[in-house]
C-alpha positions in Angstrom: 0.0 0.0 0.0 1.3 3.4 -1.3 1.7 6.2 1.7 0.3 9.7 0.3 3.5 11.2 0.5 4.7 8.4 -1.7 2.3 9.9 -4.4 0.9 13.7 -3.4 2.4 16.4 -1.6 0.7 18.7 0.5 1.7 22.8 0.1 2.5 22.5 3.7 4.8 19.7 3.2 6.6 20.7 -0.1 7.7 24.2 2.1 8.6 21.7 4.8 10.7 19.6 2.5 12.3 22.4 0.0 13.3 24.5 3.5 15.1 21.2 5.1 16.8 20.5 2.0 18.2 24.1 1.9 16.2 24.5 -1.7 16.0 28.4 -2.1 14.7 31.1 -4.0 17.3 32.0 -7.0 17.7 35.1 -5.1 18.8 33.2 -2.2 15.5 33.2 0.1 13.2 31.0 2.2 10.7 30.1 0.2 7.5 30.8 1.3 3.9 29.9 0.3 3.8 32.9 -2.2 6.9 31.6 -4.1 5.0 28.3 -4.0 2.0 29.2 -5.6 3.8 30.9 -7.9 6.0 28.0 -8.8 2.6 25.9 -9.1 1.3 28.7 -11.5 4.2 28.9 -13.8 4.3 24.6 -13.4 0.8 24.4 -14.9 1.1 26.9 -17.7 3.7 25.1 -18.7 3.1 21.6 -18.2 -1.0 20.9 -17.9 -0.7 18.0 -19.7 1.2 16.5 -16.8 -1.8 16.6 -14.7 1.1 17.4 -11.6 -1.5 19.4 -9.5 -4.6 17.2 -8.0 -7.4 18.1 -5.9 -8.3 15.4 -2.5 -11.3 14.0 -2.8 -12.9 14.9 0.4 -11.9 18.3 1.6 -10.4 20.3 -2.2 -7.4 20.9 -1.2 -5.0 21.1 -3.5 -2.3 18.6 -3.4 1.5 18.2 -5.9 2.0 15.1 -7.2 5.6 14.0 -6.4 6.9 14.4 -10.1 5.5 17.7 -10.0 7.1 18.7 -6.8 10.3 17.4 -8.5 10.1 19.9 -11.1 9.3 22.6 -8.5 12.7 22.0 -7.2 15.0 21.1 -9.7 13.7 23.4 -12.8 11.5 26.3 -10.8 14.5 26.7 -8.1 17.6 25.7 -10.2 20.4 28.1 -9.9 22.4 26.2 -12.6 20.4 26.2 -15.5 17.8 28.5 -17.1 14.5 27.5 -16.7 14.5 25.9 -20.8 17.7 23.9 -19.9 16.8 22.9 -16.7 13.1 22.0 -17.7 14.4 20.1 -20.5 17.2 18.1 -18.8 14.7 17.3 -16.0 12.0 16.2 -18.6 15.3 13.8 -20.5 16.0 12.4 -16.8 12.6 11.5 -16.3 11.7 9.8 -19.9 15.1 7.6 -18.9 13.8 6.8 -15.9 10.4 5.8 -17.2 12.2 3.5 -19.9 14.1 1.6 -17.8 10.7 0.8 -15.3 9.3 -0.1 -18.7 12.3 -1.9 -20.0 11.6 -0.7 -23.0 14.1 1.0 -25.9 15.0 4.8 -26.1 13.3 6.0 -28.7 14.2 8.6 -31.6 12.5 11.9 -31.5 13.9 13.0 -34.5 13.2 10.5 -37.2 12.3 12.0 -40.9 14.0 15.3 -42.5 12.1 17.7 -43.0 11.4 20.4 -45.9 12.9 23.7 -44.8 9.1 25.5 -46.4 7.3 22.9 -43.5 9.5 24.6 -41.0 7.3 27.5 -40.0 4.4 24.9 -38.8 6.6 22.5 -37.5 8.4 25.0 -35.3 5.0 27.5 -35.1 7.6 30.4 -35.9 7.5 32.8 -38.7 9.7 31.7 -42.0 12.5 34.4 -42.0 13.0 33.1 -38.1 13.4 29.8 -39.3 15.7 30.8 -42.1 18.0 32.8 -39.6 18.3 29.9 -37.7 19.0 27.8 -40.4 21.7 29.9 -41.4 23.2 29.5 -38.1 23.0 25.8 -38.0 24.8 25.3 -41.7 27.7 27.6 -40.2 28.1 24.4 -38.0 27.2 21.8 -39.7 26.2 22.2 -44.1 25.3 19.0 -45.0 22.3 19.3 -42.7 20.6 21.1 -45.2 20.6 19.9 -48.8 18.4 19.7 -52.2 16.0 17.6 -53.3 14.2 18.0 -56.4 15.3 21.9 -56.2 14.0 22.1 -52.5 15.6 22.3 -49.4 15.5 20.0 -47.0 16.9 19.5 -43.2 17.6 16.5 -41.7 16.9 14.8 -39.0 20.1 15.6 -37.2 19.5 19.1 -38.6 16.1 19.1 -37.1 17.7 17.8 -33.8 19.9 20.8 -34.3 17.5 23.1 -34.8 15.2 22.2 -31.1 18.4 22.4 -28.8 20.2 25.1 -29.8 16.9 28.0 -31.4 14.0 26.4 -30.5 13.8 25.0 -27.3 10.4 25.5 -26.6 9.6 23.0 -29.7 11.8 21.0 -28.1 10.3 20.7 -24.7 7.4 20.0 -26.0 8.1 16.5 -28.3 10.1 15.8 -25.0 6.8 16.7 -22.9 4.4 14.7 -25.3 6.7 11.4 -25.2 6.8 11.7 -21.3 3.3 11.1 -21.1 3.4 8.4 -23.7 5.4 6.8 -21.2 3.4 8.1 -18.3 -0.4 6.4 -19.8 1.9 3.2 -20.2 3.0 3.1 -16.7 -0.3 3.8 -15.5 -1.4 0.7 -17.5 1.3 -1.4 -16.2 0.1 -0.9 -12.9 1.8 2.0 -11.1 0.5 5.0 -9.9 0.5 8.3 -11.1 -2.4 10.3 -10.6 -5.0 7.5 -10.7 -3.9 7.5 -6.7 -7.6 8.9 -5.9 -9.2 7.1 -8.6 -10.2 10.9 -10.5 -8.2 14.2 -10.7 
């Protein structure tokens, strides 16, 4: 039998844990509920599909699953990283984690090239910011853009390219989307996620 704690995190206890593990603001405070609810705010505008924040069933309150309150600490409160490179090595950490419960292969989230005139929907950016940072990445690396058939084309490793190093945002969120493929197959293998109260 899974203790709560195990699973969901109370407001009261994520203060109580992030003070005793000497987790500050990035300005070097005690963090307080108001940084909290703050973190929480930022957490589910980025990440709602995570489902990381749950209501208890009886009295409302509102309680951090204990991915979510991972995320709080290591991405919100990192000092080392900014927030994109923190939120995307945590999300990486936690999609290696979920493959090795699963046993089951890494898989490639860059897999076809790409036709540099697709770009703009792929990324949801406007062409000539595309183009500049396609201009960057052949300064690097040229033969991750070629011709086909008089097009352009980017590769895979050029699209790879691409989501670190100009759009990380696109990046996070194939990374974000894979993590939950992971997450709905965990749930079905029999662990618990948010399913702890039977509804969210």
């Amino acid at each position: 039998m899974y203790e709560l704690e195990n699973v969901f995190l109370s407001y009261n206890r994520i203060i109580e844990k992030l003070n005793n593990e000497k987790v500050t603001t990035k300005t070097g405070n005690i963090i307080t509920h108001k940084d909290l609810r703050q973190a929480v705010e930022v957490m589910l505008k980025k990440h709602y599909k995570c489902r990381w924040r749950s209501e208890k069933v009886r009295n409302k309150k509102y309680l951090i699953l204990i991915e979510g309150y991972y995320w709080i600490k290591y991405v919100y409160f990192s000092k080392e990283k900014s927030m994109y490179d923190a939120d995307i090595k945590f999300f990486k950490d936690r999609i290696k984690q979920y493959e090795e419960i699963l046993n089951i292969k890494e898989k490639e989230l860059f897999n076809c090239d790409i036709e540099v005139k697709c770009l703009d929907v792929f990324f949801n950016r406007k062409i000539e910011t595309v183009k500049k940072a396609i201009q960057k990445m052949i300064k690097e690396h040229k033969e991750y853009r070629y011709l086909v058939n008089e097009k352009f084309v980017v590769s895979k490793e050029g699209i790879k390219w691409l989501c670190e190093n100009c759009f990380k945002n696109k990046y996070l969120e194939l990374l974000e989307d894979y993590k939950m493929e992971l997450t709905e197959m965990f749930i079905q293998a029999g662990y618990i996620y948010d399913n702890f109260f039977e509804k969210n």
